[in-house]
Wavefront OBJ file of the C-alpha trace (Angstrom):
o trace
v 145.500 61.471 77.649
v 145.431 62.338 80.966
v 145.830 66.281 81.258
v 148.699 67.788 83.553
v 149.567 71.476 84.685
v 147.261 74.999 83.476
v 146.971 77.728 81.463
v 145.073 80.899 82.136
v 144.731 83.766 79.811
v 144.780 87.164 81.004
v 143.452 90.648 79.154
v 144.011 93.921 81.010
v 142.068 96.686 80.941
v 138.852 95.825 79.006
v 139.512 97.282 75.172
v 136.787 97.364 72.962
v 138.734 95.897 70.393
v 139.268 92.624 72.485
v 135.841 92.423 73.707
v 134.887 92.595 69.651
v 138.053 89.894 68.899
v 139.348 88.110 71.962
v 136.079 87.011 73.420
v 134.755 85.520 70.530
v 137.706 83.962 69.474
v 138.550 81.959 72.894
v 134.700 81.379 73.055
v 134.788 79.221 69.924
v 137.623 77.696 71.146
v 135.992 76.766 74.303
v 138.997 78.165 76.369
v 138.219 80.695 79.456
v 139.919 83.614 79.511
v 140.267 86.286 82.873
v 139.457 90.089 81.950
v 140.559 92.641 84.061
v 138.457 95.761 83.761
v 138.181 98.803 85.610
v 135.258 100.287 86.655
v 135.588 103.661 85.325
v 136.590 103.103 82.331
v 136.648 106.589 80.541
v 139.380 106.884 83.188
v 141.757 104.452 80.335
v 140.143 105.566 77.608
v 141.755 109.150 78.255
v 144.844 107.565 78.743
v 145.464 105.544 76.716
v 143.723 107.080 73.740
v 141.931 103.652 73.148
v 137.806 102.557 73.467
v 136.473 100.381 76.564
v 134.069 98.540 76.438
v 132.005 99.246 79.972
v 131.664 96.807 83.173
v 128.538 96.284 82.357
v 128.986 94.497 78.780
v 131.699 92.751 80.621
v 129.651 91.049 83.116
v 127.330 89.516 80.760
v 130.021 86.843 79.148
v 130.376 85.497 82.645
v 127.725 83.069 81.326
v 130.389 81.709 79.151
v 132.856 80.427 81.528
v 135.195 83.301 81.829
v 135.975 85.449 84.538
v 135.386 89.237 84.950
v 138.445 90.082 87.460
v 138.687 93.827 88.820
v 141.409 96.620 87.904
v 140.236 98.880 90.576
v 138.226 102.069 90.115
v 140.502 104.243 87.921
v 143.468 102.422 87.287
v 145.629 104.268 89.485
v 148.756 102.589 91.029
v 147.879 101.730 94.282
v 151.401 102.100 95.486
v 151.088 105.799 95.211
v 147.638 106.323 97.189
v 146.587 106.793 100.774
v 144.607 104.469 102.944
v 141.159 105.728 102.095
v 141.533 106.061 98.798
v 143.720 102.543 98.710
v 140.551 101.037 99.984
v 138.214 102.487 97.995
v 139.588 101.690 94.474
v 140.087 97.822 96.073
v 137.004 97.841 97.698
v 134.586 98.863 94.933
v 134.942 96.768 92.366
v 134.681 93.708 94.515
v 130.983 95.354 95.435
v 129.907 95.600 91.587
v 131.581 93.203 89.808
v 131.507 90.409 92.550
v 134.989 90.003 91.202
v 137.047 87.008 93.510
v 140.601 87.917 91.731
v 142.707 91.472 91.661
v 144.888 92.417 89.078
v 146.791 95.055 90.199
v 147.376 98.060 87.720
v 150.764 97.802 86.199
v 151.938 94.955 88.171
v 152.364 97.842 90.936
v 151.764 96.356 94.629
v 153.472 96.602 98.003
v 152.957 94.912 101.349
v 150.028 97.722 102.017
v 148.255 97.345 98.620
v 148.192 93.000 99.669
v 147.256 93.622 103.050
v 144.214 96.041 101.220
v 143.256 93.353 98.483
v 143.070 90.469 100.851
v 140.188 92.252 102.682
v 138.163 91.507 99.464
v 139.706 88.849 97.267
v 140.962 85.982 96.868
v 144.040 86.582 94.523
v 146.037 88.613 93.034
v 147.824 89.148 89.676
v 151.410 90.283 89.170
v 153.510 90.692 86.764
v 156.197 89.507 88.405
v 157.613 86.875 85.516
v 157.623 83.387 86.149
v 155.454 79.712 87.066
v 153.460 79.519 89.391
v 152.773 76.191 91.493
v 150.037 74.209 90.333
v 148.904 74.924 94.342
v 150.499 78.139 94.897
v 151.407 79.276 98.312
v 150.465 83.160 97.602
v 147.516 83.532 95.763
v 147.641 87.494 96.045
v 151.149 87.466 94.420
v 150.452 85.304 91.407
v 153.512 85.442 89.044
v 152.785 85.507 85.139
v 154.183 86.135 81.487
v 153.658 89.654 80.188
v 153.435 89.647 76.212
v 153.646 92.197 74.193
v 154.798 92.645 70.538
v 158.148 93.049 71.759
v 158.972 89.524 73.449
v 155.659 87.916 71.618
v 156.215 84.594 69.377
v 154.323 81.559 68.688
v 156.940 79.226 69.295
v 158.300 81.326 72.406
v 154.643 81.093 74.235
v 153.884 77.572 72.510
v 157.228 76.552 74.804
v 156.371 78.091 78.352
v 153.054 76.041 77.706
v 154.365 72.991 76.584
v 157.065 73.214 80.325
v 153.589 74.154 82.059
v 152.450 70.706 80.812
v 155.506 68.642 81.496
v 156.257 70.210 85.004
v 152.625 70.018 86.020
v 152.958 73.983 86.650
v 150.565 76.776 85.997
v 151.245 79.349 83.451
v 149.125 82.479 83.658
v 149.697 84.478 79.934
v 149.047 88.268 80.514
v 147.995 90.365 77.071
v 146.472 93.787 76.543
v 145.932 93.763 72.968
v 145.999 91.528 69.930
v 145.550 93.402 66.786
v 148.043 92.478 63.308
v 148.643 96.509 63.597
v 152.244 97.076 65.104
v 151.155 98.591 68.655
v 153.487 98.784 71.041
v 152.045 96.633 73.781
v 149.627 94.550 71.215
v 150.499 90.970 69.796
v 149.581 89.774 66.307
v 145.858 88.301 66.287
v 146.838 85.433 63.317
v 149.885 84.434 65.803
v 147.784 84.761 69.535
v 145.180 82.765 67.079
v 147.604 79.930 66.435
v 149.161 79.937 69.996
v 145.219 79.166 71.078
v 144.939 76.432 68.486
v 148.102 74.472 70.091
v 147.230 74.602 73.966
v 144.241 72.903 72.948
v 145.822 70.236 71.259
v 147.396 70.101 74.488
v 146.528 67.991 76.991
v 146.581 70.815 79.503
v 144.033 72.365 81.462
v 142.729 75.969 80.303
v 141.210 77.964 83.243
v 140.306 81.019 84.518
v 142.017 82.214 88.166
v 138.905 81.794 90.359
v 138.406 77.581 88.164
v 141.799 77.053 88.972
v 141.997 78.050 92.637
v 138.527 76.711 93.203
v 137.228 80.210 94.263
l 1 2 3 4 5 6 7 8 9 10 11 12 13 14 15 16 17 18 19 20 21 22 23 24 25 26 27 28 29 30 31 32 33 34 35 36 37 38 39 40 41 42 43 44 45 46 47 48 49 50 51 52 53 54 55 56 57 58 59 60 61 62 63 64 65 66 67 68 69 70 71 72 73 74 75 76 77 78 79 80 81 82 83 84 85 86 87 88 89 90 91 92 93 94 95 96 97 98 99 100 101 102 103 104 105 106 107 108 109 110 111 112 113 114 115 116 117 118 119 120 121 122 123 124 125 126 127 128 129 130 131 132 133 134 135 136 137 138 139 140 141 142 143 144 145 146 147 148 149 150 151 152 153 154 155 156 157 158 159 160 161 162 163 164 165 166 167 168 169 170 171 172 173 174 175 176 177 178 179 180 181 182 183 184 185 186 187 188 189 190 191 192 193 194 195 196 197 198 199 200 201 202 203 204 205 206 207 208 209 210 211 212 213 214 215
């Protein structure tokens, strides 16, 4: 069957626990997935009381299809920092990681912040909800679905995939963690496990940002 629309998976901020789970997991199913890590990663671990797994150990899965996207230096929102400093947090991680895609912390951007990113990538994740195009006409303000265990269920996400594939549209998922544990911006791993088992029955595409925009 001849496949229509896309489907990219999205992990923010490079937990240890979904470098352990995740990775594996869409590995086996042979579907790519886009991880946004920051460089400095003690920088989240203070906040958000959680382990990262470093850049570093990141990089090496590129080998397996996905995509190693940056999340700036220190996770600051960009909105709230001067031009120097702007530029610096953008313009490092596209220097290490050799990253082609943004995704801005918190879904925080302005017109300054896209004007900044453009300089060194190619596109740009929001979390502005909706579809994108399956050729969208701003790359650096790609709209997506946010889960978390709060508007998270199989049949919710198993439906905004199943429109991606009738309206020949791209759906870009966006998760932090997936753990069975009831954290607050988490999704249950047997559910996120079943939701990956259904888009490939699908006759969708799965790719990462930089696949699907041919970066």
């Amino acid at each position: 069957m001849t496949k229509r629309g896309a489907v990219t998976i999205v992990f923010d901020d490079g937990y240890k626990q979904v470098y352990e789970t995740v990775v594996p997991m869409l590995t086996k199913y042979r579907i790519p997935g886009v991880f946004a890590v920051p460089l400095d990663f003690a920088a989240i671990e203070r906040s958000e009381k959680r382990l990262v797994t470093p850049w570093q150990e990141w990089k090496k899965i590129e080998t397996d299809g996905h995509e190693i996207a940056a999340h700036t230096v220190s996770h600051r929102n960009l909105t709230t920092l001067q031009d120097v400093e702007l530029d610096q947090e953008l313009r490092e991680p596209e220097q290490v990681l050799g990253a082609t895609t943004v995704v801005y912390p918190g879904g925080a951007y302005n017109e300054q912040v896209v004007a900044t990113a453009q300089k060194y990538y190619r596109a740009g994740r929001t979390v502005v909800r909706g579809f994108e195009s399956f050729q969208p006409a701003d790359s650096m303000r790609l709209k997506s679905f946010n889960f978390t265990q709060k508007n998270f269920s199989v049949w919710k996400v198993n439906a905004l995939a199943t429109w991606a594939y009738l309206t020949n549209t791209w759906l870009i998922e966006t998760y932090h963690m997936v753990d069975d544990d009831e954290l607050m911006h988490s999704v249950p791993l047997s559910a996120f496990k079943k939701h990956l088992e259904f888009i490939k029955r699908l006759p969708i595409a799965t790719e990462t940002i930089r696949q699907h925009l041919s970066l």
